[in-house]
N, CA and C atoms as a LAMMPS dump frame, in Angstrom:
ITEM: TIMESTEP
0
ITEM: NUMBER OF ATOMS
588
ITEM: BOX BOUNDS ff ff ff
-5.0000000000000000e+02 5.0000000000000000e+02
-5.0000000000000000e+02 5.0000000000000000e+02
-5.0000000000000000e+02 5.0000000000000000e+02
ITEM: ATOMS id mol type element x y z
1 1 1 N 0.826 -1.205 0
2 1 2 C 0 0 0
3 1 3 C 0.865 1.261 0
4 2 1 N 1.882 1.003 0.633
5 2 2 C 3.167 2.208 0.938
6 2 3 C 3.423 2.897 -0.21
7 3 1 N 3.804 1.349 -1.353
8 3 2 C 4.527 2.061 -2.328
9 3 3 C 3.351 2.252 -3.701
10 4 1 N 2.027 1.968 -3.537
11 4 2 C 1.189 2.803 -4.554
12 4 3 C 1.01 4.066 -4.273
13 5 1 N 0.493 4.319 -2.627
14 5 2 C 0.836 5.888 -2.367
15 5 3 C 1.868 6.447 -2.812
16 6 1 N 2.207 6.171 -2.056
17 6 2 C 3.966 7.084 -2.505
18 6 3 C 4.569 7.147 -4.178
19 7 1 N 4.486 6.447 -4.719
20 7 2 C 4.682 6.213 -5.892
21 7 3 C 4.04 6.84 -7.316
22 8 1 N 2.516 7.617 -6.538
23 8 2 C 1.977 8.681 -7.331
24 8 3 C 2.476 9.681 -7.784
25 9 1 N 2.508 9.967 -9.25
26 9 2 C 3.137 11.105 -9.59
27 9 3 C 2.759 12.486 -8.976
28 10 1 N 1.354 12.708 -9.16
29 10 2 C 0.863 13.624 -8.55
30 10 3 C 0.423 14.13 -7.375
31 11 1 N 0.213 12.61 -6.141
32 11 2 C 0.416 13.257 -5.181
33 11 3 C 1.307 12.833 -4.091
34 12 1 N 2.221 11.598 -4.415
35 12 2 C 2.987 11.384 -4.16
36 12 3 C 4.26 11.92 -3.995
37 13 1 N 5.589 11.043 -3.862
38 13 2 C 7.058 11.284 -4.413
39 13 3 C 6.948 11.129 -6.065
40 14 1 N 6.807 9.931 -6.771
41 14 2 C 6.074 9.616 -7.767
42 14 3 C 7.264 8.54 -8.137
43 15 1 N 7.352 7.571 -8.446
44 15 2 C 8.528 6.324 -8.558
45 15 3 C 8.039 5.375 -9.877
46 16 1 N 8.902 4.694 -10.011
47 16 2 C 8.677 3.108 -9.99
48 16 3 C 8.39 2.227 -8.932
49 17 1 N 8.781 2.695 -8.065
50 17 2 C 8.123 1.538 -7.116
51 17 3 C 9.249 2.169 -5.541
52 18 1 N 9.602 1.42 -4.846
53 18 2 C 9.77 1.072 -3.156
54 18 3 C 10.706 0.223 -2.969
55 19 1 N 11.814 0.585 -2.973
56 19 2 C 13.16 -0.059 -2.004
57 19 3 C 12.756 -0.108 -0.867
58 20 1 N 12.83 -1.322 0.252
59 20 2 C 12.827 -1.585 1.179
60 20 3 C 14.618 -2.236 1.978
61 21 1 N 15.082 -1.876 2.44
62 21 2 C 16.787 -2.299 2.629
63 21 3 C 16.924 -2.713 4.029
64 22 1 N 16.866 -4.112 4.422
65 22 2 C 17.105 -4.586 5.517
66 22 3 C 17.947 -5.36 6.294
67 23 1 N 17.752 -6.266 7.389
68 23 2 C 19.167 -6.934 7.817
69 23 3 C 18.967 -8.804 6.903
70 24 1 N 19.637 -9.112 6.825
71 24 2 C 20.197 -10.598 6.444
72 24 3 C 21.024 -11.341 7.046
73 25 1 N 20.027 -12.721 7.002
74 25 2 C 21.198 -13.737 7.542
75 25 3 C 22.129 -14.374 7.158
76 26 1 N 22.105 -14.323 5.544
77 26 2 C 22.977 -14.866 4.997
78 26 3 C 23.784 -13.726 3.852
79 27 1 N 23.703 -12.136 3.803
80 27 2 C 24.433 -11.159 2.985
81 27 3 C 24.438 -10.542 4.036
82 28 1 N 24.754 -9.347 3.541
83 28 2 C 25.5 -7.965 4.336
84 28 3 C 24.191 -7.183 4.521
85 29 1 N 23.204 -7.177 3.383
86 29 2 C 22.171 -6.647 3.46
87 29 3 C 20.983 -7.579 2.823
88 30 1 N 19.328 -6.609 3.088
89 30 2 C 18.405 -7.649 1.936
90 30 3 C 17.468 -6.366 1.468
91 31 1 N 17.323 -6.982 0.124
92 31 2 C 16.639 -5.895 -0.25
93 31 3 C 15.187 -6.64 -0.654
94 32 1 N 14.063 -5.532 -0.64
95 32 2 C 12.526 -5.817 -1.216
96 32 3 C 12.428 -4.739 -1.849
97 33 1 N 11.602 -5.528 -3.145
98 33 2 C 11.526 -4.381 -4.336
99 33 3 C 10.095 -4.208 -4.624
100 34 1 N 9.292 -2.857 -4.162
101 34 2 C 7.666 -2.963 -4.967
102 34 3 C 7.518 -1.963 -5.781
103 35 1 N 7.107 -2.66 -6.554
104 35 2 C 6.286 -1.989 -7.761
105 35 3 C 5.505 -1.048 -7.576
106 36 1 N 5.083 -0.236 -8.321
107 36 2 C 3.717 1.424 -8.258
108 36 3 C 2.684 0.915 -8.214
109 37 1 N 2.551 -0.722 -8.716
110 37 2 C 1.395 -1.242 -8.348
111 37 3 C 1.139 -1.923 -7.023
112 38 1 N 2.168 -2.301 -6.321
113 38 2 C 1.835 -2.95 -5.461
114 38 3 C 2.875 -4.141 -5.339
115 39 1 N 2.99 -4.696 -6.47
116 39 2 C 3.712 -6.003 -6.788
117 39 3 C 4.639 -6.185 -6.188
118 40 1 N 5.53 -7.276 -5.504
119 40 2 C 6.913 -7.095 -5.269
120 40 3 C 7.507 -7.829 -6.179
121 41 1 N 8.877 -7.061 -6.56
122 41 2 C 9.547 -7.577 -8.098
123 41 3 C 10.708 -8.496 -7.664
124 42 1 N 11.153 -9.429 -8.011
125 42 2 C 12.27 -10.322 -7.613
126 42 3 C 13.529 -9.713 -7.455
127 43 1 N 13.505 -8.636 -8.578
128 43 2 C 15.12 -8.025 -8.661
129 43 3 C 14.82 -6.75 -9.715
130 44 1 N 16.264 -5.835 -9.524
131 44 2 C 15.888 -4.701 -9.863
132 44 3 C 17.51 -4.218 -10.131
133 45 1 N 17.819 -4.207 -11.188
134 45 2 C 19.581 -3.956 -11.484
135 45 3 C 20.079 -2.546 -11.12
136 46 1 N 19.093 -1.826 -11.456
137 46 2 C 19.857 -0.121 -11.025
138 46 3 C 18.995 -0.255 -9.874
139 47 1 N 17.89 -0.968 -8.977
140 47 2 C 17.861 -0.618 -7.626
141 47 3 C 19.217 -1.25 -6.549
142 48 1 N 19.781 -2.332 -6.929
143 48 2 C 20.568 -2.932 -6.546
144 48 3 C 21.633 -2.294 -6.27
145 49 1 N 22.18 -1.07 -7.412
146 49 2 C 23.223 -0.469 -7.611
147 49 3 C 22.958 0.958 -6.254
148 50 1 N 21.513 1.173 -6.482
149 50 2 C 20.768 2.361 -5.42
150 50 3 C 21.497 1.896 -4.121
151 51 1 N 20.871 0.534 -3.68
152 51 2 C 21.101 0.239 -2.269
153 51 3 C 22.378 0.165 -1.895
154 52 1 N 23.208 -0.263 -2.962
155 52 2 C 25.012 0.352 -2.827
156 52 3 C 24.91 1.312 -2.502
157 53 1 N 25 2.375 -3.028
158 53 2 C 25.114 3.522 -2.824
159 53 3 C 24.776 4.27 -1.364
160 54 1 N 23.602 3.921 -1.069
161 54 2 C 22.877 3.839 0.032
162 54 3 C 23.669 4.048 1.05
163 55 1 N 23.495 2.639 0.981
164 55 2 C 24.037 2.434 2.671
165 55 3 C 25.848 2.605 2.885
166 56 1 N 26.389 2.804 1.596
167 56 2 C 27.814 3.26 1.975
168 56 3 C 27.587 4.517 2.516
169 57 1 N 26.765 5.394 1.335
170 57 2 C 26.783 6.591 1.544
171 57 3 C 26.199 7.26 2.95
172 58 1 N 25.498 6.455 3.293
173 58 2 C 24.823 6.961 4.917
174 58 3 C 25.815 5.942 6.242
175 59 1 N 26.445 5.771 5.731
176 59 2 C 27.188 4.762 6.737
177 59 3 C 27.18 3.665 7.373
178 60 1 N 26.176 2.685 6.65
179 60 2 C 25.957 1.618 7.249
180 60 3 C 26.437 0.761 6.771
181 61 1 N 27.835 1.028 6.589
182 61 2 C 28.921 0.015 6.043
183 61 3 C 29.841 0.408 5.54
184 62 1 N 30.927 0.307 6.011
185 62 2 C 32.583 0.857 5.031
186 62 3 C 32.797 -0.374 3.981
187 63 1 N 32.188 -1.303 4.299
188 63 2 C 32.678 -2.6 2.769
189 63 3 C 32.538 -1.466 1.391
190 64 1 N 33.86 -1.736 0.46
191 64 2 C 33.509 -1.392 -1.098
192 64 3 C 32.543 -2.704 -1.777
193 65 1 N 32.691 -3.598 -0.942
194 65 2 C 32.035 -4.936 -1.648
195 65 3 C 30.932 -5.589 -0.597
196 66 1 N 29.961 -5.853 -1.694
197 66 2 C 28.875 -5.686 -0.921
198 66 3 C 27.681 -7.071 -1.219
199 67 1 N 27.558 -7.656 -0.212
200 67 2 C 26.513 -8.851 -1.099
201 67 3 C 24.995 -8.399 -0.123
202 68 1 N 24.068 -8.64 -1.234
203 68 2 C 22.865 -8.013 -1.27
204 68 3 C 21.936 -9.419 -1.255
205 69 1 N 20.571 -9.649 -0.429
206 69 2 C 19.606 -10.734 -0.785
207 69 3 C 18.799 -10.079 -1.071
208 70 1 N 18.31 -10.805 -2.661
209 70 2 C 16.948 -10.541 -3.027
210 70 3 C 16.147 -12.042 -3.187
211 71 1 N 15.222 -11.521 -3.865
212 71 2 C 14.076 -12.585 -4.307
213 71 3 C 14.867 -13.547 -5.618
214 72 1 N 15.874 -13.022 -5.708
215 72 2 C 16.274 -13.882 -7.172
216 72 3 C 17.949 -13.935 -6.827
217 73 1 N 18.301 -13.955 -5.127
218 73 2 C 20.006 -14.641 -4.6
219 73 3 C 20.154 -13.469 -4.564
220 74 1 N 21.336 -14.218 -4.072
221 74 2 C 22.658 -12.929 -3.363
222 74 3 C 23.19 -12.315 -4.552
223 75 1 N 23.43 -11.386 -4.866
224 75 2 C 24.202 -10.321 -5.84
225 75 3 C 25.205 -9.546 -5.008
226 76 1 N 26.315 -9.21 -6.004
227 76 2 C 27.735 -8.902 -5.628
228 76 3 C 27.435 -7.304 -6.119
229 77 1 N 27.863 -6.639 -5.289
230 77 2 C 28.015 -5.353 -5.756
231 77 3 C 29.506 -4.426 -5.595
232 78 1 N 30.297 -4.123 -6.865
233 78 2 C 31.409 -3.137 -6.29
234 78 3 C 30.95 -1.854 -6.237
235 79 1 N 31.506 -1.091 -5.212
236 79 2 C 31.394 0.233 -5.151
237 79 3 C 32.593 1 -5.478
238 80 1 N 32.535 1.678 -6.437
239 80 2 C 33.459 2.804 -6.951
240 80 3 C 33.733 4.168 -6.278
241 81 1 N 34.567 4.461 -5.527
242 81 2 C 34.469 5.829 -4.627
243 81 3 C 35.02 6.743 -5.168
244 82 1 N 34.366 8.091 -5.777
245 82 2 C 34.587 9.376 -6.155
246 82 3 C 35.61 9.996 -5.082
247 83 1 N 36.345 11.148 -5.63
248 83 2 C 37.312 11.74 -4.666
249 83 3 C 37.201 12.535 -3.275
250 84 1 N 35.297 12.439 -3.23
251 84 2 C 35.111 13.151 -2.591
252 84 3 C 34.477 11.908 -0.874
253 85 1 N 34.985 10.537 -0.986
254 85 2 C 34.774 9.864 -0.262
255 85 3 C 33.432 8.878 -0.785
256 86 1 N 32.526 9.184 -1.372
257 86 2 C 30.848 8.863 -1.518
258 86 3 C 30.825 8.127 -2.919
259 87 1 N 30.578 7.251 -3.085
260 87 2 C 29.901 6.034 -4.176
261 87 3 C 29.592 6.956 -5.411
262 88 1 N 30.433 6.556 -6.165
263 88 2 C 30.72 7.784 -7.589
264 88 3 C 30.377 6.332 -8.472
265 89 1 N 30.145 5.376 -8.728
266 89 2 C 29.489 4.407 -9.68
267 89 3 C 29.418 2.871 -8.911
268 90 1 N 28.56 1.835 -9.231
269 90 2 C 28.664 0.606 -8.9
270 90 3 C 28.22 -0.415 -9.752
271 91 1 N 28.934 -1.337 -9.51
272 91 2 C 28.705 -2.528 -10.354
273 91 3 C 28.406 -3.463 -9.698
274 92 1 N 27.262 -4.621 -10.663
275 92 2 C 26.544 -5.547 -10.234
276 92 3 C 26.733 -6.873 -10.437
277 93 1 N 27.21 -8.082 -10.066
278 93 2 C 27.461 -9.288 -10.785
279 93 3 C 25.781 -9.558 -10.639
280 94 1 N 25.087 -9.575 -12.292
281 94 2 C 24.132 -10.197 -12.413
282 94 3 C 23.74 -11.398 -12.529
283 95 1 N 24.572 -12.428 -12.651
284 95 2 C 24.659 -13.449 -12.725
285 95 3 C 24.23 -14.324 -14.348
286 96 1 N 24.472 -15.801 -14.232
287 96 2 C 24.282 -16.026 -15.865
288 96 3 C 23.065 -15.909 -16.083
289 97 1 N 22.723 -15.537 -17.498
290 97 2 C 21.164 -15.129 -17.835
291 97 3 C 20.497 -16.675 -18.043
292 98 1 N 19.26 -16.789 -17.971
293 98 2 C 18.558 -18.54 -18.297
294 98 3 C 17.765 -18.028 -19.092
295 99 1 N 18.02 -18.721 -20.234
296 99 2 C 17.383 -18.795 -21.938
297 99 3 C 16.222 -19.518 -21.906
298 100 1 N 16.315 -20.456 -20.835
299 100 2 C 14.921 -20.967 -21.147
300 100 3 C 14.278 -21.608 -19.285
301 101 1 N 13.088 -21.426 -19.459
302 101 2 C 12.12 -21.407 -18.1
303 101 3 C 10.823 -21.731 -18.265
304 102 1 N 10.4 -22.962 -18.486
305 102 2 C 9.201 -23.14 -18.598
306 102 3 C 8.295 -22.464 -17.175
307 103 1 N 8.889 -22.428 -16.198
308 103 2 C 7.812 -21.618 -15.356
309 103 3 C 7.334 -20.575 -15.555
310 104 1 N 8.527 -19.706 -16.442
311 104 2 C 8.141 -18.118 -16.565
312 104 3 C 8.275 -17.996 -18.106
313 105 1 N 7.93 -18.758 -18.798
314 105 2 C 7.86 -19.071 -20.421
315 105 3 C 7.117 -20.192 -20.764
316 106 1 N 5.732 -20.125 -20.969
317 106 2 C 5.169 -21.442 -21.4
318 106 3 C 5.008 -21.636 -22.732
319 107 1 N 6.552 -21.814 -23.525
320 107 2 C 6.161 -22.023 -24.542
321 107 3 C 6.986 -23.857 -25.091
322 108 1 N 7.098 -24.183 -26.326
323 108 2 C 7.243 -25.783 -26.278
324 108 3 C 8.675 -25.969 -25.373
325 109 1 N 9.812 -25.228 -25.808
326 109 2 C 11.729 -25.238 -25.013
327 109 3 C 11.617 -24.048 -24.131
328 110 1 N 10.44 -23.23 -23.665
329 110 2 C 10.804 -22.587 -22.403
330 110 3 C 11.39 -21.237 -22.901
331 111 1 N 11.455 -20.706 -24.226
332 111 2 C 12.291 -19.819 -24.128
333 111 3 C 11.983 -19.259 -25.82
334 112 1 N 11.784 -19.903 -27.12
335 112 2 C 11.853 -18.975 -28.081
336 112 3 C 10.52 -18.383 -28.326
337 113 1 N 10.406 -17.346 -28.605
338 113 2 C 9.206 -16.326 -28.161
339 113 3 C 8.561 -16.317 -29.855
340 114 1 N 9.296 -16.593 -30.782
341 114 2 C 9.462 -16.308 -32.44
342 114 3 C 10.335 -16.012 -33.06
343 115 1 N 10.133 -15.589 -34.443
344 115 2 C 10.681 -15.021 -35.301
345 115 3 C 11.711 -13.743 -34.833
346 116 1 N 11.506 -13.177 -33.835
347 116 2 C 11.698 -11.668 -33.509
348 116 3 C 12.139 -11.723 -32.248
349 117 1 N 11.933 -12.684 -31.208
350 117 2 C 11.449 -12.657 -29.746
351 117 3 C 12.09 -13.574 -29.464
352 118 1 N 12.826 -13.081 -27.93
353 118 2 C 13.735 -14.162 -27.316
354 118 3 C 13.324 -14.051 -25.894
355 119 1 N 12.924 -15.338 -25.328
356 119 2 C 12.596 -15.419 -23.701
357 119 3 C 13.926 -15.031 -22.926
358 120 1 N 14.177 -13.996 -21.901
359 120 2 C 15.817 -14.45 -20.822
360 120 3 C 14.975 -13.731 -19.596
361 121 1 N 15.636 -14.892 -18.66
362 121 2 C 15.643 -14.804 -17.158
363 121 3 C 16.939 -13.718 -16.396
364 122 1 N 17.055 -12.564 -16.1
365 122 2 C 18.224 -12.432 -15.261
366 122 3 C 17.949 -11.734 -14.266
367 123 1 N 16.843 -13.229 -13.259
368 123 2 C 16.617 -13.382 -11.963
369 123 3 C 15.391 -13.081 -12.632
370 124 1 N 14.48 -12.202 -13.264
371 124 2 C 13.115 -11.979 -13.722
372 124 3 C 13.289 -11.666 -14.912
373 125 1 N 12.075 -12.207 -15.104
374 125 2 C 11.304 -12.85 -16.599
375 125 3 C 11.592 -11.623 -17.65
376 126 1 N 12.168 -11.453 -18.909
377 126 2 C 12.139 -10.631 -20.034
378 126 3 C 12.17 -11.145 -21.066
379 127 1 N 11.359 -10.907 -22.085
380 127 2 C 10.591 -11.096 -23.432
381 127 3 C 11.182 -9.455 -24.076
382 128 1 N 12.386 -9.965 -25.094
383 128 2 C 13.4 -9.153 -25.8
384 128 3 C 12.696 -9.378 -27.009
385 129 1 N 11.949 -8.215 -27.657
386 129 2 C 11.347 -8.161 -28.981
387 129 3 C 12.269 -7.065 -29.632
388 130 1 N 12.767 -8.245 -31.168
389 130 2 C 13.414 -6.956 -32.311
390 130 3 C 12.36 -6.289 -33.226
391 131 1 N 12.572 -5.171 -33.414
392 131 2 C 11.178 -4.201 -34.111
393 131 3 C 12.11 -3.163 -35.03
394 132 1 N 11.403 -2.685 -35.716
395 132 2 C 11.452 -1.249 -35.516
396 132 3 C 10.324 -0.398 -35.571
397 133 1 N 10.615 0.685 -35.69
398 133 2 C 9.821 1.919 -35.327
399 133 3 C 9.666 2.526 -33.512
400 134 1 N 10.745 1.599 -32.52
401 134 2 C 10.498 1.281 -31.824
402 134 3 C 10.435 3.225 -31.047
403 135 1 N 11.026 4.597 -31.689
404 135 2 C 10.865 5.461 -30.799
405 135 3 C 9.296 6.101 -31.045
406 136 1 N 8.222 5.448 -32.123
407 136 2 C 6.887 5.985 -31.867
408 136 3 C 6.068 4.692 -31.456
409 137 1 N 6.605 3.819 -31.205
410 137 2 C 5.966 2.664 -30.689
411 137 3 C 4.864 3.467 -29.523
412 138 1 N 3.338 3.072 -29.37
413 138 2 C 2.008 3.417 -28.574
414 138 3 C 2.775 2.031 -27.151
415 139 1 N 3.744 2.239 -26.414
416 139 2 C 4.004 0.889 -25.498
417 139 3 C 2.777 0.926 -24.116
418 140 1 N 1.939 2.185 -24.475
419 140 2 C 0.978 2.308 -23.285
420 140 3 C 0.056 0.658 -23.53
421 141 1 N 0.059 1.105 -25.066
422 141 2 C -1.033 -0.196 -25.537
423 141 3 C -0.481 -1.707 -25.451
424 142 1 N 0.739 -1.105 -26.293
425 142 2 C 1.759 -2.45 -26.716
426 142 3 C 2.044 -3.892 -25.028
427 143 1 N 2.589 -2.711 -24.382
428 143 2 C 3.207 -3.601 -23.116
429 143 3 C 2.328 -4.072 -22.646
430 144 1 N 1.181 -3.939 -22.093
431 144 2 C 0.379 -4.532 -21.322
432 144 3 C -0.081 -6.078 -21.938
433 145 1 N -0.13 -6.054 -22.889
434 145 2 C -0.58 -7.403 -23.784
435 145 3 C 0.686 -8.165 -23.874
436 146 1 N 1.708 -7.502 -23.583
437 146 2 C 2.851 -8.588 -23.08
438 146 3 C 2.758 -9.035 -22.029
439 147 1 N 2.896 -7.864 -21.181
440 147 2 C 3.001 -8.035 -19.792
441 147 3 C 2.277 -9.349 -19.04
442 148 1 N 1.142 -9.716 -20.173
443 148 2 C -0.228 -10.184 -19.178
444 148 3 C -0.396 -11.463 -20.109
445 149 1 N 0.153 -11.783 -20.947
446 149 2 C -0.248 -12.76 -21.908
447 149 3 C 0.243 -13.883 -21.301
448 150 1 N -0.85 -15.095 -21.984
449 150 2 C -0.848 -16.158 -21.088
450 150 3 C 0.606 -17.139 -21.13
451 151 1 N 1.09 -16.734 -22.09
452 151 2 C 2.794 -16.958 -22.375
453 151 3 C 3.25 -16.99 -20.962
454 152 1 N 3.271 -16.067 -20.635
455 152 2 C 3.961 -16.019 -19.428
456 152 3 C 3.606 -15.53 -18.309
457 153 1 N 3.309 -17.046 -17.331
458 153 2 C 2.542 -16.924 -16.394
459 153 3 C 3.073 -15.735 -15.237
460 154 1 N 3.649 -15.385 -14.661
461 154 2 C 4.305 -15.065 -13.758
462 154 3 C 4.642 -13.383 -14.335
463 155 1 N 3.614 -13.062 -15.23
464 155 2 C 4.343 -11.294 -16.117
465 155 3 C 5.229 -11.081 -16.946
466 156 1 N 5.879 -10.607 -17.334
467 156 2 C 7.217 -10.285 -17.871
468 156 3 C 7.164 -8.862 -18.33
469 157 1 N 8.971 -8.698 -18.214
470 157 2 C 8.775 -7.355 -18.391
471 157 3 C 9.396 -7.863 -20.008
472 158 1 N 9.468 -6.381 -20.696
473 158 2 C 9.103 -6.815 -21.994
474 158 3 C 10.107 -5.47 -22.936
475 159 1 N 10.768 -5.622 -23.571
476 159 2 C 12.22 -4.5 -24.265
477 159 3 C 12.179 -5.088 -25.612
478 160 1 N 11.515 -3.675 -26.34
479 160 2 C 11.239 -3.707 -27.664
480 160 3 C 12.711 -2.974 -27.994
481 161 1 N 13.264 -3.497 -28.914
482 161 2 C 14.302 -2.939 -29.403
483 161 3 C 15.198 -2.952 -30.826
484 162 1 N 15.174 -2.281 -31.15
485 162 2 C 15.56 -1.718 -32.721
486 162 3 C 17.16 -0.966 -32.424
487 163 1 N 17.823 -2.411 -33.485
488 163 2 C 18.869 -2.225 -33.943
489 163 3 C 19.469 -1.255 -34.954
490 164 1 N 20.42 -0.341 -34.158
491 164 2 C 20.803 0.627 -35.155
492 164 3 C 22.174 0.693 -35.979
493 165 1 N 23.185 -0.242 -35.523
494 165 2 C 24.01 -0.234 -36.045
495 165 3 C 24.831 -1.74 -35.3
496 166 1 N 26.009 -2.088 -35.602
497 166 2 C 26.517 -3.414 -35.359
498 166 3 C 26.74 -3.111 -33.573
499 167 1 N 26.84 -2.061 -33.194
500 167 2 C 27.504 -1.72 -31.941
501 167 3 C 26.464 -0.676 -31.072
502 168 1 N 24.997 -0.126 -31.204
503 168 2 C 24.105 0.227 -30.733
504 168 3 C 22.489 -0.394 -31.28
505 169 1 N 21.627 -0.256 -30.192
506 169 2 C 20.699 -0.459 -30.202
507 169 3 C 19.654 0.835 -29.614
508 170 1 N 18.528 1.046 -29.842
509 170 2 C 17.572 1.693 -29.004
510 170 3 C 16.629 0.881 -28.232
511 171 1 N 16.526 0.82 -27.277
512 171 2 C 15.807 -0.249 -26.39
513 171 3 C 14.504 0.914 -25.974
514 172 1 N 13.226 0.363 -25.738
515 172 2 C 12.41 0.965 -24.755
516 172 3 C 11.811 -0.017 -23.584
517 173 1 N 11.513 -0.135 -22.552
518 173 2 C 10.864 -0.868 -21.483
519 173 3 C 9.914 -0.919 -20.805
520 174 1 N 9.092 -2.272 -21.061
521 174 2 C 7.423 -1.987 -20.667
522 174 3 C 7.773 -2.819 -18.927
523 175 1 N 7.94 -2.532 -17.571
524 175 2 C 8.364 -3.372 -17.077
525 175 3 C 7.173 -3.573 -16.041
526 176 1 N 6.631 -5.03 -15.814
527 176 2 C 5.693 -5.501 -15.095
528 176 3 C 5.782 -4.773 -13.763
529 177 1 N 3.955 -4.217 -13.97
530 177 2 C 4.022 -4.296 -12.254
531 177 3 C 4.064 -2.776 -12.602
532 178 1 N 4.752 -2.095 -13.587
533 178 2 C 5.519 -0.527 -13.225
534 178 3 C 4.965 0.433 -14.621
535 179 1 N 5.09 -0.43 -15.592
536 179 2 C 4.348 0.189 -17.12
537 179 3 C 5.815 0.833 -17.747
538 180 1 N 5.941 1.654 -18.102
539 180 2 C 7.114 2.399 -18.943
540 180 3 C 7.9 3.098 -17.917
541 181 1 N 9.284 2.591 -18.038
542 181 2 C 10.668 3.136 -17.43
543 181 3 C 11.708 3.596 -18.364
544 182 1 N 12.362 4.571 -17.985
545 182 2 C 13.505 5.23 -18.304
546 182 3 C 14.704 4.315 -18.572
547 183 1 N 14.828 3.746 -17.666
548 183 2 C 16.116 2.745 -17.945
549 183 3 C 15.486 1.037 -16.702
550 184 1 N 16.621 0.002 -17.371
551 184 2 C 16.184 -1.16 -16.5
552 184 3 C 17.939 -2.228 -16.709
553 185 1 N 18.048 -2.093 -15.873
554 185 2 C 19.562 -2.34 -15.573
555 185 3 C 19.121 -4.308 -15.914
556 186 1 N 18.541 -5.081 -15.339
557 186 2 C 18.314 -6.41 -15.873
558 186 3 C 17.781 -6.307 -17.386
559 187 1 N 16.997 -5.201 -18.112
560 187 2 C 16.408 -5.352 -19.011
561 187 3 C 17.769 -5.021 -20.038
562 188 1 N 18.91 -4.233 -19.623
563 188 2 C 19.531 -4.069 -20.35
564 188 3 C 20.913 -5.206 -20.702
565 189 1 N 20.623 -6.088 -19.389
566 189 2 C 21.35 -7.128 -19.761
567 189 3 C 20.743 -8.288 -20.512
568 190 1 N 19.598 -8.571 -20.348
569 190 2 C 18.476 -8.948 -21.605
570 190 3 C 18.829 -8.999 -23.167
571 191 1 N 18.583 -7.518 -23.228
572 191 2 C 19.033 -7.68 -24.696
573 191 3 C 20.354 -7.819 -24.825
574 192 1 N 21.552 -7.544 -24.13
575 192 2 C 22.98 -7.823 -24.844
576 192 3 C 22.68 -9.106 -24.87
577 193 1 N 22.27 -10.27 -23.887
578 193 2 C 22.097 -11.779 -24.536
579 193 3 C 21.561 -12.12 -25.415
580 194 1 N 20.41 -11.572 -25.365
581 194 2 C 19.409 -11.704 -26.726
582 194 3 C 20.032 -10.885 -27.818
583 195 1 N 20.909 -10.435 -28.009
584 195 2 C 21.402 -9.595 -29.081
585 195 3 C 22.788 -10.473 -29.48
586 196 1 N 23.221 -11.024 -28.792
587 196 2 C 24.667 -12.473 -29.535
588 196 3 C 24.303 -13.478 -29.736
C-alpha cells in the first residue's frame, strides 16, 4: 500500500516503485523491491546499484564490496568511490542469464518467443522483442498485452528494441508491475544476450 501511495506522480514522491533495505542472515544486506502497483519484483539492477550507494553513503557500512539478498540470490556489488569519499558508480554481478524457463515461459523449449522474440531470465522474466519503429511505438497499448499474456505466467517485463548499427541499439521498457521506465539495468542485460 506504501509504495502505490507514494509512488503517485501527482500526489505522491512519484517512482517506480519502493526499495525496502534490511538486515540478512545470509548477505551484508536484503533488499525488497515494490512496484507502483503494489507487486513485489524479484530483482531490480539499477535498484541494486541504489542500495550500494545507500548504505555506503549513509554509513551503514565501510565494505567497497557488498553482497545483497533478493528474491532472485545474493548479488555482488562493487562500489566505486569518487574523490570526494561517496559512491561515484557501482557494479553488479548479475549473474548467468537462463534462456529458457518453462515456469516463466510457457512455450514448447521454455524460451523462443518467435521469429523476432527471445525469452531471458536475469533473476526476472524478459521477453526481448526486435522491431522497428520502436521510438513511436504506442508501449501504453503495446506492453500490457505482453506483460499479461498467457505466455507467461508469472508477467514479464518486456524490451522492444531496434537495432541501429553493429555496436548500438535503441531499447524501450514496458516493465511488469511498473508500465514504462527510463532505464532497466536487468532489461539491459536482456538484450545484450538476446542480441549475440
Amino acid at each position: 500500500e506504501a509504495s502505490i501511495e507514494w509512488s503517485k506522480p501527482h500526489f505522491g514522491i512519484g517512482s517506480d516503485g519502493l526499495i525496502l533495505i534490511g538486515k540478512s542472515d545470509i548477505a551484508d544486506f536484503s533488499m525488497h523491491i515494490y512496484n507502483n502497483d503494489g507487486t513485489e519484483a524479484m530483482m531490480c539492477g539499477n535498484g541494486v546499484r541504489c542500495v550500494g550507494k545507500y548504505v555506503y553513503d549513509h554509513k551503514l557500512t565501510d565494505k567497497t564490496t557488498i553482497t545483497l539478498e533478493t528474491l532472485s540470490g545474493i548479488k555482488i556489488i562493487e562500489l566505486h568511490l569518487g574523490e570526494d569519499g561517496k559512491v561515484a558508480s557501482a557494479t553488479v554481478d548479475m549473474g548467468e542469464p537462463i534462456i529458457r524457463n518453462k515456469k516463466q515461459c510457457a512455450t514448447e523449449d521454455g524460451g523462443r518467443l518467435g521469429l523476432d522474440g527471445t525469452f531471458v531470465s536475469m533473476g526476472n522474466p524478459h521477453a526481448v522483442v526486435f522491431t522497428t519503429g520502436v521510438a513511436q511505438m504506442d508501449l501504453e497499448k503495446v506492453g500490457p498485452s505482453f506483460e499479461h499474456h498467457e505466455r507467461f505466467p508469472e508477467r514479464v517485463n518486456t524490451e522492444f528494441v531496434e537495432i541501429l548499427d553493429r555496436k548500438n541499439v535503441l531499447m524501450r521498457v514496458w516493465e511488469r508491475g511498473t508500465g514504462e521506465t527510463l532505464a532497466c539495468g536487468t532489461g539491459a542485460c536482456a538484450v545484450l544476450t538476446a542480441s549475440t
